[in-house]
C-alpha positions in Angstrom: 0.0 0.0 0.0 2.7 2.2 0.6 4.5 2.3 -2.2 1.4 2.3 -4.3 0.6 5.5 -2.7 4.5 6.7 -3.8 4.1 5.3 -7.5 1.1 7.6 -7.1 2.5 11.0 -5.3 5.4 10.4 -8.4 3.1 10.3 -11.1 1.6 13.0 -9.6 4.4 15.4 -9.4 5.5 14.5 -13.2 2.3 15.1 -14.4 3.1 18.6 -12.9 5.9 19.4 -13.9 4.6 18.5 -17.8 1.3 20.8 -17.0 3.8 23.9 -15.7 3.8 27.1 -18.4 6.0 29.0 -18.8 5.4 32.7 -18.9 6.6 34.6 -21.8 7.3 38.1 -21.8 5.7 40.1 -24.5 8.6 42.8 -25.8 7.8 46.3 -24.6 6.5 48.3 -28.2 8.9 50.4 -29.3 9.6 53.4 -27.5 9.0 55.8 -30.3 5.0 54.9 -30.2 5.0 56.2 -27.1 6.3 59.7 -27.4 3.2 61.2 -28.8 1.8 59.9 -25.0 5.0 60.6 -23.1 4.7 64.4 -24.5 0.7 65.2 -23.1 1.2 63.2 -19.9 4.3 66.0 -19.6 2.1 68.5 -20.7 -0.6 67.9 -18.3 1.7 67.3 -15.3 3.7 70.5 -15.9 0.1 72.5 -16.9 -0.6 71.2 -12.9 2.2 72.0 -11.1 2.6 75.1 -12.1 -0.8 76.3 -10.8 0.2 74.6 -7.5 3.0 77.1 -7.7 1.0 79.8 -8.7 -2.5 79.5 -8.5 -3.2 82.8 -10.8 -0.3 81.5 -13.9 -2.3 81.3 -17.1 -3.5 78.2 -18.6 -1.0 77.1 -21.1 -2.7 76.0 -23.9 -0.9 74.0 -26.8 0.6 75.7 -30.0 1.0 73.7 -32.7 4.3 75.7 -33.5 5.9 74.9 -30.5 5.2 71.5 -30.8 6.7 71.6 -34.3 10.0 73.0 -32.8 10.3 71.4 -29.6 9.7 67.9 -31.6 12.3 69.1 -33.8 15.2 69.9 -30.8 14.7 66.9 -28.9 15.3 64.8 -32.6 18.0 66.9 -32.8 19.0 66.4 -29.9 18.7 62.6 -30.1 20.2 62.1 -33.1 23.3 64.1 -32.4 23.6 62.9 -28.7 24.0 65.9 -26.7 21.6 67.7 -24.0 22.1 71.6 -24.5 20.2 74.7 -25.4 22.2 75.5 -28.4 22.9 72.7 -30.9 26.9 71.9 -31.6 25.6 74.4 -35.3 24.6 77.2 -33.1 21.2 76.7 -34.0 18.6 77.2 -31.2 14.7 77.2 -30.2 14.9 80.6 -31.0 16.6 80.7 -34.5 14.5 78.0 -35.3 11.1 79.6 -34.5 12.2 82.9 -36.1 13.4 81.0 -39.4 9.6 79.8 -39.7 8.1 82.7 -38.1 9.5 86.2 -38.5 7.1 87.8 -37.2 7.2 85.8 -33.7 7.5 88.5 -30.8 7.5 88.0 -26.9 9.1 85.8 -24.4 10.4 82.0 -25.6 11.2 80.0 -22.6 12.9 76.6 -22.9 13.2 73.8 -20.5 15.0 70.3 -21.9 16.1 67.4 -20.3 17.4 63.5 -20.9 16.4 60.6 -19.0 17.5 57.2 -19.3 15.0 53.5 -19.4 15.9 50.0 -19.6 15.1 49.3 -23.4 13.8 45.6 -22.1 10.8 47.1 -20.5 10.5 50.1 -22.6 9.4 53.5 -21.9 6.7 53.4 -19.0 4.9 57.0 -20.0 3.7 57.7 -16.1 6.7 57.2 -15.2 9.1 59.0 -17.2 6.9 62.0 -17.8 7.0 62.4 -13.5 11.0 61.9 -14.3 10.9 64.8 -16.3 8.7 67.1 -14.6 10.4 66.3 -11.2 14.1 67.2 -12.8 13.0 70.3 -13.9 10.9 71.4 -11.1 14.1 70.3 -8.5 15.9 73.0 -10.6 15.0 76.4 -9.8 15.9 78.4 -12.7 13.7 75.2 -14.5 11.0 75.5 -11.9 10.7 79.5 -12.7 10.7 79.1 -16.5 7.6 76.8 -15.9 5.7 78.3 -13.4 6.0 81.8 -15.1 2.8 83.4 -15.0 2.6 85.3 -18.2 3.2 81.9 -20.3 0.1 80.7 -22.1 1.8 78.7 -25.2 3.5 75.7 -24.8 4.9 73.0 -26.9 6.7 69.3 -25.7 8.4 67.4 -27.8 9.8 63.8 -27.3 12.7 61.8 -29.3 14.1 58.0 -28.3 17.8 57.3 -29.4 19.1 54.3 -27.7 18.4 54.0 -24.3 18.0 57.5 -23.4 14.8 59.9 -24.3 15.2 63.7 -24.8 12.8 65.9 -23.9 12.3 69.8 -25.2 9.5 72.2 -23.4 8.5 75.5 -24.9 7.0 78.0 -23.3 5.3 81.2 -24.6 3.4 85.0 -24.4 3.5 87.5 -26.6 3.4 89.7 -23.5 0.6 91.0 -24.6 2.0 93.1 -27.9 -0.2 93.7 -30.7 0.6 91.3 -33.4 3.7 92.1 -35.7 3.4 94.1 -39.4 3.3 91.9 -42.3 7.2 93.2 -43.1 8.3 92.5 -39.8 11.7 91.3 -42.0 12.6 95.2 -41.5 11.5 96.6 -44.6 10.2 100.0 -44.1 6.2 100.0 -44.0 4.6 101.8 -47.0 3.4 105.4 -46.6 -0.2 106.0 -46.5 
C-alpha cells in the first residue's frame, strides 16, 4: 500500500511538472510609439504644477508651432547625442522659431532634459513624464521658466535614441504686444 501510494505521489508530481507554463514576456512596443503619450502626460503634469506654484499663472494652452520645434530639438538632440540649449551648429529654439516665423515677438522660454530606461521594458509613460517634470521642477531656474505666470503657449516634444529619451519644453506670451506688421523682415512700412 505504501509504495502504491509513492508510485502515485510520483506520477503525480511528473504530471506537474509536464502541465507547468512558462510565462513569456511580450517585448515592450517600441519606444518611439510612445512619445506622442510621453509628451501630453508631460504636458498635463507641468500644466498642474505650475498652478500649484501659482494659482493665478495662465492656462497654457498647446501651439501647434511649438510642438513643431520642440519635436524638432529633442530629434535633434537625439540624433546628435547631446543635452544643451544650443545645438553643436549654433542653432537654437529661437533661430529656429524665427526662421519659420519672423514675425514671432515675446518671451520663448525653454526647459529640456534627458532621461534614461531599460530598453527591455520600454518607456513606462507615467513614469518617465513624473522623471521629467520632477528634474525640472528640482531646478530652480527650471522650476521659474515653468511656473512663469505670463506663459500661455507651450509646446513638448519627445525623441528615443538608444536608451536615453530627450525631452524639449516650450514656453510662450507674446506679453501682450499687438501682433507684428506683415514686413516685420525690417523693410520699411509703405506710406499712406
Amino acid at each position: 500500500m505504501l509504495r502504491a501510494s509513492a508510485v502515485c505521489v510520483a506520477v503525480l508530481l511528473l504530471t506537474a511538472c509536464t502541465t507547468t507554463q512558462v510565462a513569456v514576456r511580450t517585448p515592450p512596443p517600441d519606444p518611439k510609439t510612445v512619445m506622442p503619450a510621453l509628451e501630453n502626460r508631460i504636458y498635463e503634469l507641468v500644466s498642474e504644477e505650475r498652478h500649484k506654484i501659482d494659482p493665478n499663472a495662465k492656462d497654457l494652452s498647446l501651439d501647434s508651432e511649438l510642438v513643431g520645434v520642440a519635436r524638432s530639438k529633442s530629434a535633434d538632440m537625439a540624433e546628435h547625442n547631446y543635452i544643451a540649449h544650443a545645438a553643436p551648429d549654433g542653432q537654437t529654439s529661437a533661430s529656429i522659431i524665427m526662421d519659420k516665423d519672423a514675425s514671432f515677438q515675446g518671451l520663448l522660454g525653454e526647459n529640456i532634459g534627458a532621461e534614461h530606461y531599460w530598453k527591455d521594458y520600454g518607456v513606462d509613460v507615467e513614469e518617465m513624464a513624473h522623471r521629467f517634470v520632477d528634474l525640472w521642477l528640482a531646478s530652480k531656474t527650471h522650476r521659474d521658466n515653468l511656473s512663469l505666470a505670463a506663459y500661455d503657449r507651450t509646446g513638448v516634444g519627445a525623441a528615443v535614441n538608444g536608451d536615453t529619451v530627450y525631452v524639449t519644453e516650450l514656453f510662450a506670451t507674446n506679453l501682450g504686444l499687438p501682433p507684428a506688421p506683415a514686413n516685420a523682415g525690417g523693410a520699411p512700412a509703405p506710406a499712406k
